[in-house]
C-alpha positions as CSV (number, residue, x, y, z in Angstrom):
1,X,0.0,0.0,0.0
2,X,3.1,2.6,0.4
3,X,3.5,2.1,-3.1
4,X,0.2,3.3,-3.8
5,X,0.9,6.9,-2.3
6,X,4.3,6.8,-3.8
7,X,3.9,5.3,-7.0
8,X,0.7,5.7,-8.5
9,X,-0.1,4.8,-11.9
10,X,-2.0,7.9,-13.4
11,X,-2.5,5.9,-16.4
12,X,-4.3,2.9,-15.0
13,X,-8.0,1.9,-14.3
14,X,-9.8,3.0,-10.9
15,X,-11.7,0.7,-9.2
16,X,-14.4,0.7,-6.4
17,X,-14.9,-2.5,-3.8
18,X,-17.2,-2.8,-1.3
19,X,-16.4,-3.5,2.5
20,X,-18.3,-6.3,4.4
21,X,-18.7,-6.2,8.0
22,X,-21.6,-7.3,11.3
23,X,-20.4,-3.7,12.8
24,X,-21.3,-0.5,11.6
25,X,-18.3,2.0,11.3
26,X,-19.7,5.9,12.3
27,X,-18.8,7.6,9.4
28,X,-21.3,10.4,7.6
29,X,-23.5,9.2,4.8
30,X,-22.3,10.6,1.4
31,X,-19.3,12.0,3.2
32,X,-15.9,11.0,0.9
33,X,-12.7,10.0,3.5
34,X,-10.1,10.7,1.3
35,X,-6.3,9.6,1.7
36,X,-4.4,9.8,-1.2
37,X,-5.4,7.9,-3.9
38,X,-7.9,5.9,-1.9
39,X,-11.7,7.3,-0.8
40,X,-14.3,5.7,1.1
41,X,-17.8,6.2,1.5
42,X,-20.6,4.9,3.9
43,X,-23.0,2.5,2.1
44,X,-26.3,4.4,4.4
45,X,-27.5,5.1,7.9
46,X,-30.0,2.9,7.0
47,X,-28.0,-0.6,7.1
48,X,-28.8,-2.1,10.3
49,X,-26.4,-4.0,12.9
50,X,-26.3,-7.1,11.0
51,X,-23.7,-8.3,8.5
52,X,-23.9,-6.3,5.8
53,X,-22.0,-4.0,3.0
54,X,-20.8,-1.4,5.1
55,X,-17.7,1.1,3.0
56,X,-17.6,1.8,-0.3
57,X,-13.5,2.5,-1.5
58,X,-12.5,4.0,-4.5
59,X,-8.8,3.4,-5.4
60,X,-6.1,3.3,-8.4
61,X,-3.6,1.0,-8.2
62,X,0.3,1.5,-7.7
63,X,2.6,1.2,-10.5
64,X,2.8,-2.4,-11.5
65,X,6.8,-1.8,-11.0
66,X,7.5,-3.2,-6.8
67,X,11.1,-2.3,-6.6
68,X,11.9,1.0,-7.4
69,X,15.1,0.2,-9.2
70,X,13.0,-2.3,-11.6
71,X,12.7,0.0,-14.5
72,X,16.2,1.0,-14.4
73,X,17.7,-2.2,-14.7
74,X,15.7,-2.8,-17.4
75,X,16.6,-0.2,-19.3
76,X,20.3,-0.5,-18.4
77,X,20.9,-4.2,-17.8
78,X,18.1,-5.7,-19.9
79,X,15.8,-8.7,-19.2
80,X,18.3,-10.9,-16.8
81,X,18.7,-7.9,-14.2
82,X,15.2,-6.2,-14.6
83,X,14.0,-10.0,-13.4
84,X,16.4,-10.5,-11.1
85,X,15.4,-7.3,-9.5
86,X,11.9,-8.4,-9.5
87,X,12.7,-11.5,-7.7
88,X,14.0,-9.6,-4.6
89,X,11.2,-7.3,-4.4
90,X,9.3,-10.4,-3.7
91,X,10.2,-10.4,-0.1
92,X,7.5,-6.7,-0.2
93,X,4.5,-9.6,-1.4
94,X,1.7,-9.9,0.8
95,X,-0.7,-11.6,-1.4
96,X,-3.8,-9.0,-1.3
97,X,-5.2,-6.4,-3.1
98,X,-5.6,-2.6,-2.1
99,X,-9.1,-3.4,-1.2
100,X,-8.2,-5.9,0.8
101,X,-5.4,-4.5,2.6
102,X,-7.3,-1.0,3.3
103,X,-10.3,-4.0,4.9
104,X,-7.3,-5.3,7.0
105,X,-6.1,-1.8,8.3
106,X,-9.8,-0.9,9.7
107,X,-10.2,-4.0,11.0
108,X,-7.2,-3.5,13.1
109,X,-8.1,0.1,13.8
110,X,-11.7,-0.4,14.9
111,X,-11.3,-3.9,16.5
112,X,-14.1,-5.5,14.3
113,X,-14.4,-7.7,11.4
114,X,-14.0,-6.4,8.1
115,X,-13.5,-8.0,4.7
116,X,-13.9,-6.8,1.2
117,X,-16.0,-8.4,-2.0
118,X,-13.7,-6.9,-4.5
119,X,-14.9,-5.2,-7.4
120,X,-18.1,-3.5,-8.6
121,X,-17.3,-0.8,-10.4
122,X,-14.5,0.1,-12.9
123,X,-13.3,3.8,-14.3
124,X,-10.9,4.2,-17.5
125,X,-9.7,6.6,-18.4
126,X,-11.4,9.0,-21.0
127,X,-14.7,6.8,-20.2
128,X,-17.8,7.5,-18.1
129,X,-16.8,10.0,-15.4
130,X,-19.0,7.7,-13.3
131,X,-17.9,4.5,-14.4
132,X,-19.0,1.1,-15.6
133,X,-20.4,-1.6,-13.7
134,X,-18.1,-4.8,-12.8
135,X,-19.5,-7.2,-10.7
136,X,-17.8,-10.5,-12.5
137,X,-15.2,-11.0,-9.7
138,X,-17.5,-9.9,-7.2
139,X,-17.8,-12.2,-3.9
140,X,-19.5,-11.5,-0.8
141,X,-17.9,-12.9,2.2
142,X,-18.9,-15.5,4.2
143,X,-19.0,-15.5,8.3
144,X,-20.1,-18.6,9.6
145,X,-22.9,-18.7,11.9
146,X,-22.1,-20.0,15.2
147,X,-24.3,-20.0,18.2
148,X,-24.1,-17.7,21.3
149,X,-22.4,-20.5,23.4
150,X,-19.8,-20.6,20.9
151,X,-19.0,-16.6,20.7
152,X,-15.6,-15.7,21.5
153,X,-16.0,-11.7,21.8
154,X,-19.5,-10.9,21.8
155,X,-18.6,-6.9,21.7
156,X,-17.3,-7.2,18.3
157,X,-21.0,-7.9,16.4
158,X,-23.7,-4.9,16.0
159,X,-21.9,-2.4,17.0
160,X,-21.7,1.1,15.8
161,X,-17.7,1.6,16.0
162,X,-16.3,5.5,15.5
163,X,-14.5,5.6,11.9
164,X,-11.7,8.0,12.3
165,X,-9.0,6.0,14.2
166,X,-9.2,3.5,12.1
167,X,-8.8,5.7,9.1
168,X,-5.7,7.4,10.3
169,X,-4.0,4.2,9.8
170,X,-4.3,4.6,6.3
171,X,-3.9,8.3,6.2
172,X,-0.8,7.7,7.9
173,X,1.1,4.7,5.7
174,X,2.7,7.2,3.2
175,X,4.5,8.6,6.2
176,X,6.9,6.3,7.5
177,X,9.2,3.7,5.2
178,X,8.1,1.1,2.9
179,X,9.7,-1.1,5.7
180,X,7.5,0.0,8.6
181,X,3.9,0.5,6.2
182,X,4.5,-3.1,4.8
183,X,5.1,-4.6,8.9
184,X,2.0,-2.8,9.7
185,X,-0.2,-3.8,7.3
186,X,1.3,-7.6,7.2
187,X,0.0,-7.3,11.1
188,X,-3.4,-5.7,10.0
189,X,-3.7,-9.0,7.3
190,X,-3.6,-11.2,10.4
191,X,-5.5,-9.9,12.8
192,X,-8.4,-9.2,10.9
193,X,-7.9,-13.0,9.1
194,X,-7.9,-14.1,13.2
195,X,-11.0,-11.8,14.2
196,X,-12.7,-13.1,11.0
197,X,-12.7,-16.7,11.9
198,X,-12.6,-16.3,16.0
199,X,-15.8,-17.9,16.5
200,X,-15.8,-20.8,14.0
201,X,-11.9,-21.8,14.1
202,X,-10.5,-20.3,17.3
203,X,-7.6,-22.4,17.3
204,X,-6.9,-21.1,14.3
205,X,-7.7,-17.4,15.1
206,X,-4.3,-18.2,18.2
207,X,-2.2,-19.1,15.1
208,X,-3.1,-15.5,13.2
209,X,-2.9,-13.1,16.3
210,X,0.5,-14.5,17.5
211,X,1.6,-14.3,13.9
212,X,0.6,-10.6,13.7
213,X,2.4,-10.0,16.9
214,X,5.7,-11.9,15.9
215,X,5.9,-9.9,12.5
216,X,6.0,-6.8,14.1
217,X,8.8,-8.0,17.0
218,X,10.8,-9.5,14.4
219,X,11.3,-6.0,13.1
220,X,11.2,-3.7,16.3
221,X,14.1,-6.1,17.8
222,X,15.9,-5.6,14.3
223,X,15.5,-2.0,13.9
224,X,16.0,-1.1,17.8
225,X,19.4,-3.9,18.1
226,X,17.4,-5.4,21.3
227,X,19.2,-8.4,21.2
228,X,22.0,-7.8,23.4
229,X,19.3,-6.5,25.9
230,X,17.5,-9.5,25.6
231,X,20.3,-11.4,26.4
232,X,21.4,-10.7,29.3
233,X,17.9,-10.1,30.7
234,X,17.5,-14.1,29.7
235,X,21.5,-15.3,30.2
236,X,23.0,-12.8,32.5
237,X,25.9,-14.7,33.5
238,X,27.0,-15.8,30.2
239,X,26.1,-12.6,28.9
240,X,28.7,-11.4,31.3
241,X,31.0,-13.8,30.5
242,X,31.3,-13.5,26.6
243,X,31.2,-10.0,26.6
244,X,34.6,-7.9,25.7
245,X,36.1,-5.7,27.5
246,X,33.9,-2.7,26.2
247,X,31.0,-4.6,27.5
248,X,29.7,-5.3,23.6
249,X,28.6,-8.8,23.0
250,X,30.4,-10.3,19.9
251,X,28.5,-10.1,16.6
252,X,29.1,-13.7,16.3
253,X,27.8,-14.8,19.8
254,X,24.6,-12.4,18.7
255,X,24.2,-14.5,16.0
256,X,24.3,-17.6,17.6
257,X,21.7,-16.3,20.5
258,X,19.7,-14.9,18.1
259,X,18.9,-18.7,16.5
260,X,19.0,-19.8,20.0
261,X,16.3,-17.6,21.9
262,X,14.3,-17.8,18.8
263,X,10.9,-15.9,17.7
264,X,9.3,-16.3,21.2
265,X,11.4,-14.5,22.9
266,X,11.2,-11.9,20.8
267,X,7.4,-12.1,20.6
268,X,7.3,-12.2,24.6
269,X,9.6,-9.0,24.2
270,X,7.7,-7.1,22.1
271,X,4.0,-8.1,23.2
272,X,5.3,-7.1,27.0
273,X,6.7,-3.6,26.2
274,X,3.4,-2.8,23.7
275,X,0.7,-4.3,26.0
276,X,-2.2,-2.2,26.7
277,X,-3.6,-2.1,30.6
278,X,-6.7,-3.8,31.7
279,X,-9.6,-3.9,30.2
280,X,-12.2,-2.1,31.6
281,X,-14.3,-3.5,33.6
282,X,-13.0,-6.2,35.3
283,X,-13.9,-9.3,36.5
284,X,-13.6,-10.6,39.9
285,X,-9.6,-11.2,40.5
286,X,-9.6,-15.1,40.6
287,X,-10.8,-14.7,36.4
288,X,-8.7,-11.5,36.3
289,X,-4.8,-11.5,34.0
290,X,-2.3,-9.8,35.9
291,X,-1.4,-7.0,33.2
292,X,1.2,-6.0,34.9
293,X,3.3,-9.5,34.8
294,X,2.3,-10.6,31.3
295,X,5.8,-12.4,30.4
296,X,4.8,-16.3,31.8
297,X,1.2,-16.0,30.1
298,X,3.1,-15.0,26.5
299,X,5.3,-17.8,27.1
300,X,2.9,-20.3,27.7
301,X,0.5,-18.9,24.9
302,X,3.8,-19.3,22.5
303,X,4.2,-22.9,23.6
304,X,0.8,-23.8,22.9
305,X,1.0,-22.0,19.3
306,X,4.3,-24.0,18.8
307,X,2.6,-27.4,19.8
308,X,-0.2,-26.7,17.6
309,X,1.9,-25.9,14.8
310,X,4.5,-27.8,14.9
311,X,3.2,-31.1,16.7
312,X,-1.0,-30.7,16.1
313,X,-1.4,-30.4,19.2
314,X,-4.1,-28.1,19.7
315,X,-5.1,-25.3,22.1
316,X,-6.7,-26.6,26.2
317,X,-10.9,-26.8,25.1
318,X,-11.0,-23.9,28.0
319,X,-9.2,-21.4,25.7
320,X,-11.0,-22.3,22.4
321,X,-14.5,-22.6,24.2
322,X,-17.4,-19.5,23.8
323,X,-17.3,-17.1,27.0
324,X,-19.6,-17.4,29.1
325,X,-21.9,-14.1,30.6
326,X,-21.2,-11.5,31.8
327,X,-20.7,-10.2,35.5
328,X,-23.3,-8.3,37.6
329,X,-21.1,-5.1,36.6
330,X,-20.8,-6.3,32.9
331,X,-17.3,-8.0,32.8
332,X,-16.1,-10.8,30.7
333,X,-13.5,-13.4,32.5
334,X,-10.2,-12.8,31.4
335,X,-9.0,-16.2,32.1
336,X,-10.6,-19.6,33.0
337,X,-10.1,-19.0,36.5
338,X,-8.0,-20.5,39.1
339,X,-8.8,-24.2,39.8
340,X,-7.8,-27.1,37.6
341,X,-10.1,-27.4,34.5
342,X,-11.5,-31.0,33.2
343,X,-12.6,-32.5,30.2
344,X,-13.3,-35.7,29.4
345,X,-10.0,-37.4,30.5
346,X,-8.2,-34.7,30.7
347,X,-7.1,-31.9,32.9
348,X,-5.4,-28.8,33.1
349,X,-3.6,-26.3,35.7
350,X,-4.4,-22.7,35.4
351,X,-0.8,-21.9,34.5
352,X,-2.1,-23.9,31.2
353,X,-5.0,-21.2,30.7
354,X,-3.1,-18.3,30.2
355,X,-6.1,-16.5,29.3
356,X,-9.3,-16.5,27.3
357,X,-9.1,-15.9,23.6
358,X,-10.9,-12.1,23.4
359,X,-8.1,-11.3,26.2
360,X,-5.4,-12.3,24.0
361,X,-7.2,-10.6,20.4
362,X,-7.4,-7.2,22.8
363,X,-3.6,-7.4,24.0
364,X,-2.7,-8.1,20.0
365,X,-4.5,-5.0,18.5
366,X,-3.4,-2.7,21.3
367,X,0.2,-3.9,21.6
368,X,0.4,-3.5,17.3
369,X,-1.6,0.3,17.3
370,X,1.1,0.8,20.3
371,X,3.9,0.2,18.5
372,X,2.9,2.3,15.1
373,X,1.9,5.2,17.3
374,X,5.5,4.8,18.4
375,X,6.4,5.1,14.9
376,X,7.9,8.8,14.1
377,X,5.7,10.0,11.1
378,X,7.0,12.4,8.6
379,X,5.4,14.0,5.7
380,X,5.6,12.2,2.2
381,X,8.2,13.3,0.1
């Protein structure tokens, strides 16, 4: 999407997609938001709180060119180094469209699903100032019904949600490096991919918000050096005792602890430093997560990613299981609770149930908004 600030084709086709959500984003009817070459409209105050067509976005595409020094090296190095060029811009793919990645971006600003159809409307240039109709690749998204014992955040369906937030994401992509717009909206991609399937596959909605999470620390602990920090916050005596005599840590021993303390440390890291504070209202304390000592829960949510993963293993039933209702002063439990859990014939500790699965998805979004807010913006050059 950076590209599509910095490089836009003025010669190519405009399109218009429709957004799909079962929220309502506040935004004025017939109002335009307009960021660049992307504007969205309201579809009506008249929609209702169900699942519905909820934006219209208007956008032209990027130049089809991903690396900057592409069309250079084809002019000066001809077909073998234009491709090879081409290749290595790969590593920028993220598989979706605009539309699609402007769905992801207000899914992770608002906190509520959000998906787009793709097209509906096409405009050429020197055609209809309006348009023409395309509906051919048109698809409206799918949310599978569950039942109410099976809802894993209740306070994310028929809502009304305020709009502008989430839109200064977008507003705000030209305004940092292609790096840093491409980390945020790979995050965005997962956490609205998690919210969207958080009721019917919640063990795969784990999978997509730790992803998110992990993307981001990956970077921040590459961009910020943290790994010497890390290290001797996790090895302090061998930290001490391979250090030099200007207390720097080899480059070669960083390389060897950076394949040994591996992505969850990093994600434990990075999660830990962005975390929001409670949610408010709380529950009683024996369902309540201790927000201020979040680093065992992250390590024990990792592991059960890792084992699901890597072995099939999957997620405790307590953490994949609907919430039940609410407290007398409208809280949700933040955890299972302290006793051991059973099911079937099987049983679990509470330092197994970390925490319940909207917990988690409300650390993930604020820990990732955190982060970009940390973010120095500058304007587009």
């Amino acid at each position: 999407m950076w590209q599509l600030f910095r490089q836009p084709d003025a010669e190519a086709d405009g399109f218009e997609f429709v957004l799909y959500s079962d929220s309502v984003p506040l935004l004025a009817p017939g109002e335009p938001h307009a960021a660049g070459p992307l504007t969205v409209w309201s579809t009506g105050p008249d929609a209702g709180l169900g699942f519905g067509a909820r934006l219209v976005l208007r956008a032209w595409p990027a130049s089809p060119v991903d690396d900057p020094g592409a069309s250079e090296a084809f002019t000066e190095g001809g077909e073998r180094q234009f491709l090879a060029v081409m290749q290595k811009s790969a590593q920028w793919w993220l598989g979706e469209a605009v539309d699609e990645e402007v769905a992801a971006l207000l899914s992770l600003g608002m906190g509520i699903r959000m998906r787009s159809g793709s097209i509906t409307r096409r405009f050429t240039a020197g055609g209809d100032p309006a348009g023409s109709p395309e509906w051919h690749n048109h698809l409206v998204p799918v949310l599978p019904a569950v039942p109410d014992h099976l809802v894993q955040i209740h306070f994310i369906r028929g809502i009304e949600t305020p709009f502008a937030l989430a839109w200064k994401l977008v507003q705000e992509v030209p305004r940092v490096s292609a790096t840093e717009a491409f980390v945020l909206v790979r995050a965005a991609i997962q956490y609205a991919e998690a919210l969207w399937v958080v009721d019917s596959d919640p063990q795969l909605a784990w999978l997509r918000l730790v992803t998110a999470l992990e993307g981001v620390a990956v970077h921040v602990q590459a961009e910020a050096n943290l790994l010497p920090d890390l290290i001797r916050k996790q090895f302090p005596h061998t930290a001490d005792a391979v250090q030099g005599a200007d207390g720097e840590i080899p480059p070669k021993v960083l390389s060897e602890f950076d394949n040994l303390l591996g992505a969850g440390a990093r994600f434990t890291e990075f999660t830990t430093r962005f975390a929001p504070g409670a949610y408010d209202p709380r529950p009683p304390v024996e369902f309540q997560v201790d927000f201020d000592n979040l680093g065992p829960r992250l390590k024990k949510i990792y592991d059960h990613r890792s084992k699901l993963l890597h072995e099939g293993h999957p997620f405790p039933p307590m953490l994949v299981a609907g919430i039940p209702e609410r407290f007398d002063n409208g809280a949700w439990a933040e955890q299972p609770g302290d006793t051991v859990h059973l099911t079937g014939s099987a049983g679990w500790s509470p330092q197994d149930l970390p925490m319940h699965l909207w917990t988690f998805a409300h650390i993930a979004q604020s820990a990732i908004l955190n982060w970009w807010r940390s973010v120095p913006k500058s304007d587009p050059t």
